[in-house]
N, C-alpha and C positions, 0 to 999 in steps of 0.2 A: 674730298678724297684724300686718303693718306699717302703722303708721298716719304716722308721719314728725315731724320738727320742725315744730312751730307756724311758726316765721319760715320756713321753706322751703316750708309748705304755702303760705303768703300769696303767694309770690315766685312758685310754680307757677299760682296763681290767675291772678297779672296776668297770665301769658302767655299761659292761654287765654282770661281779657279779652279781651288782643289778637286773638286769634282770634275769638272771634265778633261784636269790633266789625267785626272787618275784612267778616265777610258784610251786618252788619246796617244797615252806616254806607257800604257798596261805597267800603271802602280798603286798597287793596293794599298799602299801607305798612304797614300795621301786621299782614296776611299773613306780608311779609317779616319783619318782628323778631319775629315768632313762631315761624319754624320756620329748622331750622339749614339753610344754604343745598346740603350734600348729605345732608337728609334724604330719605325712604323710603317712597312708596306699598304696602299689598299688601292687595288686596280678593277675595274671592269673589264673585260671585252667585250662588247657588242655582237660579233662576228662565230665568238664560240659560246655567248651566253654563258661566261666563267666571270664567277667572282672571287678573288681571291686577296688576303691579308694575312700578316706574319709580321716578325720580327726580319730588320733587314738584312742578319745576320745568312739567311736563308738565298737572300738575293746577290750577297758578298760571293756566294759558293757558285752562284751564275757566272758572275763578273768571271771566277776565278778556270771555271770550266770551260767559259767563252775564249779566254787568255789561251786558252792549251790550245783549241780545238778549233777556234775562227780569228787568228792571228792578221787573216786579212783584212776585216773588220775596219771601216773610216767613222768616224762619227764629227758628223760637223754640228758646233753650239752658237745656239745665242743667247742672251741675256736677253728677254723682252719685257719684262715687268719685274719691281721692287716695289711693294710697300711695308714700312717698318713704323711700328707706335711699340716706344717703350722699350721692352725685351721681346718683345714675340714679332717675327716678319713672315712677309712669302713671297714667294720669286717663281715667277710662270719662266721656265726654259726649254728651250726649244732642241731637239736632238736630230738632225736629219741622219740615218743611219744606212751607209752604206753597206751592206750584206745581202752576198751572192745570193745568199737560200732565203732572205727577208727582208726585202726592203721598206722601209718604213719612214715616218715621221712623227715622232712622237712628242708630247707636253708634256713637259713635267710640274704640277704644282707642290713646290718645295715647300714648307712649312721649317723656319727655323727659330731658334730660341737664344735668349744672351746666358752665355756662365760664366761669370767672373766679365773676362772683357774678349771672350772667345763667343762668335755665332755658328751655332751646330745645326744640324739639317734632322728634326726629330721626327717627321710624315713626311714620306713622298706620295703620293696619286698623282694620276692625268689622262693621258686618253691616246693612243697611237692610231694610226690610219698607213695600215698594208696600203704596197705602191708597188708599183713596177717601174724596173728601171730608169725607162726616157721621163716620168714621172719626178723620178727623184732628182734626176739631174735637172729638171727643168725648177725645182723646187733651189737646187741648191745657186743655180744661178741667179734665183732672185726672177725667173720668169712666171711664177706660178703664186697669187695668192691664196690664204688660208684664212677661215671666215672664225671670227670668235664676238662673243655676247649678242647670241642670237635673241631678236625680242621676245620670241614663244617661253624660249627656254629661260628667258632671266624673270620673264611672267612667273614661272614656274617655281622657280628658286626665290623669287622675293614671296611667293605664298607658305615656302615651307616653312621660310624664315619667318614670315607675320605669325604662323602656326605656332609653332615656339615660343615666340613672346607669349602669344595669347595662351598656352598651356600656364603659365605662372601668374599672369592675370585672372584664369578662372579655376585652378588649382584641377586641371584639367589633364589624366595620368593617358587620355584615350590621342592626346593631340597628340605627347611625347611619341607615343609610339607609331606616330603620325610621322613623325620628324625624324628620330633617328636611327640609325640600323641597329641590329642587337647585338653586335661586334663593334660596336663605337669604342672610341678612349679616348680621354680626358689628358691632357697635358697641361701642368702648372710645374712653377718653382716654388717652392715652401719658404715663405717668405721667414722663418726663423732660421731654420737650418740650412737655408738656400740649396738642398738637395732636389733633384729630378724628379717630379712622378709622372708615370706613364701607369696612369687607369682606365682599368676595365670598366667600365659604369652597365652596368646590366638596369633593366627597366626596373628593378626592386630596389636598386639604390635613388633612381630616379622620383621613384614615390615616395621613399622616406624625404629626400629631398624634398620635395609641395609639401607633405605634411611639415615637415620640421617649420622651412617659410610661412605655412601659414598657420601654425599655430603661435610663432614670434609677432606675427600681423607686420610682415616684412611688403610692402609693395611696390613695385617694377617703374621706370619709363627706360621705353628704350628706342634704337635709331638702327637702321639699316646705312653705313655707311658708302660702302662698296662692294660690288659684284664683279666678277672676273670670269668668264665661263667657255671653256673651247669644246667641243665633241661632247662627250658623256660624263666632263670634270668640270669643278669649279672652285672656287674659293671666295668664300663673305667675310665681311669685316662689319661686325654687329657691338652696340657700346649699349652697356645696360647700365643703371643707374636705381643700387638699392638703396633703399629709405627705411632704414633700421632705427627701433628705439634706442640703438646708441649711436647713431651717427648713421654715414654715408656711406656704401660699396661702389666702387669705381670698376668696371669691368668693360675690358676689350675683346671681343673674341674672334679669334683668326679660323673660321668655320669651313673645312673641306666637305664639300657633296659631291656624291656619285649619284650618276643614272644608270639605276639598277633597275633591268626589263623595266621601262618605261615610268621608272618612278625613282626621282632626288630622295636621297636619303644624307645625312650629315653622317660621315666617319668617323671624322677628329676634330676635337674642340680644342685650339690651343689658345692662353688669354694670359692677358695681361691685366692684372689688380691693386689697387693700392684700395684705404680705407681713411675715413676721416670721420675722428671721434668727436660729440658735439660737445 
């Protein structure tokens, strides 16, 4: 399991500092230097069977309508998971939310990335659970457990994941479309220009993709590291290992899924890569 450098877990801490001083303290400034400016919505609800994903610039104008209009607003945080390999992390945080008109408790699985020596918040997903009042109060005193990495469902999520590997092991375009939803993207750092990308991967990139792999006669092992899974979210941490006629790709992937009507789908692939030439 990855658990990460001590001095990067510290550095990933103050960023979601920033984040929940920004609801606790209504400062949007400290919003923004939390999350990278095209970071990544992608939520389910179970309850209204709404899927929804954007840019989280869409979600900034919530934060900022909520500020006007639910002033009473409490939200209580916790930090409950960090794991960090490399540049790429994610932090499962917990929001208990005090409001009159919606009581809630919700998981946030953060997905963040290194720039320079700054950690930004580039996908959020996770999964809330409507409550009623004596609910939440019973939650925030610490009287009430909350159940995560249910066995069914981590069954589920390590088959999507096997799914995947094994689409690039049999050069297999029908498993992709097995695995990931057709709103997915892709986050890397450009290891020349050390500039952001946030891609769109649509299933026709994904085929060029197998074809390109296998006609270099490029071939896979890979490992399922860690699973982290609460309500209808989750996040894998999957390390692939390619065997190139020029050497070796080293690849970590920080994998968000959703349960979308009753089927894991992968949102966001974020990873972490280096190469060694033979």
């Amino acid at each position: 399991m990855f658990k990460g450098e001590t001095h990067e877990i510290e550095s990933i801490e103050k960023t979601i500092q920033l984040y929940e001083e920004a609801f606790n303290e209504w400062d949007i400034s400290k919003l923004v230097r939390a999350f990278h400016p095209d970071s990544m919505v992608y939520w389910f609800r179970p309850e209204s069977n709404r899927f929804y994903n954007g840019l989280c610039y869409r979600w900034v104008e919530t934060f900022v309508r909520n500020q006007l209009e639910k002033p009473e607003v409490n939200y209580y945080v916790n930090i409950e998971r960090i794991s960090q390999y490399g540049t790429v992390a994610f932090a499962r945080v917990r929001f208990l939310i005090e409001d009159p008109q919606d009581y809630r408790d919700t998981t946030d699985y953060l997905t963040l990335m290194k720039f320079d020596s700054q950690w930004k918040v580039v996908n959020k997903s996770g999964h809330t659970i409507p409550l009623k009042q004596e609910e939440l109060i019973k939650r925030i005193n610490g009287d009430a457990a909350i159940s995560s990495n249910d066995s069914e469902e981590i069954k589920e999520i390590t088959y999507i994941l096997e799914t995947y590997a094994q689409a690039f092991y049999d050069w297999d375009m029908e498993k992709i479309k097995q695995t990931f939803h057709p709103s997915m993207r892709l986050n890397s750092v450009d290891q020349e220009t050390h500039q952001f990308k946030n891609q769109f991967r649509p299933y026709a990139v994904w085929r060029e993709v197998l074809e390109n792999h296998k006609a270099e006669g490029i071939t896979f092992e890979t490992e399922i590291k860690q699973i982290d899974q609460r309500g209808t979210a989750a996040i894998a941490i999957m390390y692939w290992k390619a065997i190139t006629p020029k050497g070796t790709g080293h690849t970590t992937d920080f994998l968000t899924l959703l349960k979308i009507e009753d089927s894991w789908k992968i949102v966001n692939k974020s990873c972490h890569f280096y190469f060694i030439e033979r």
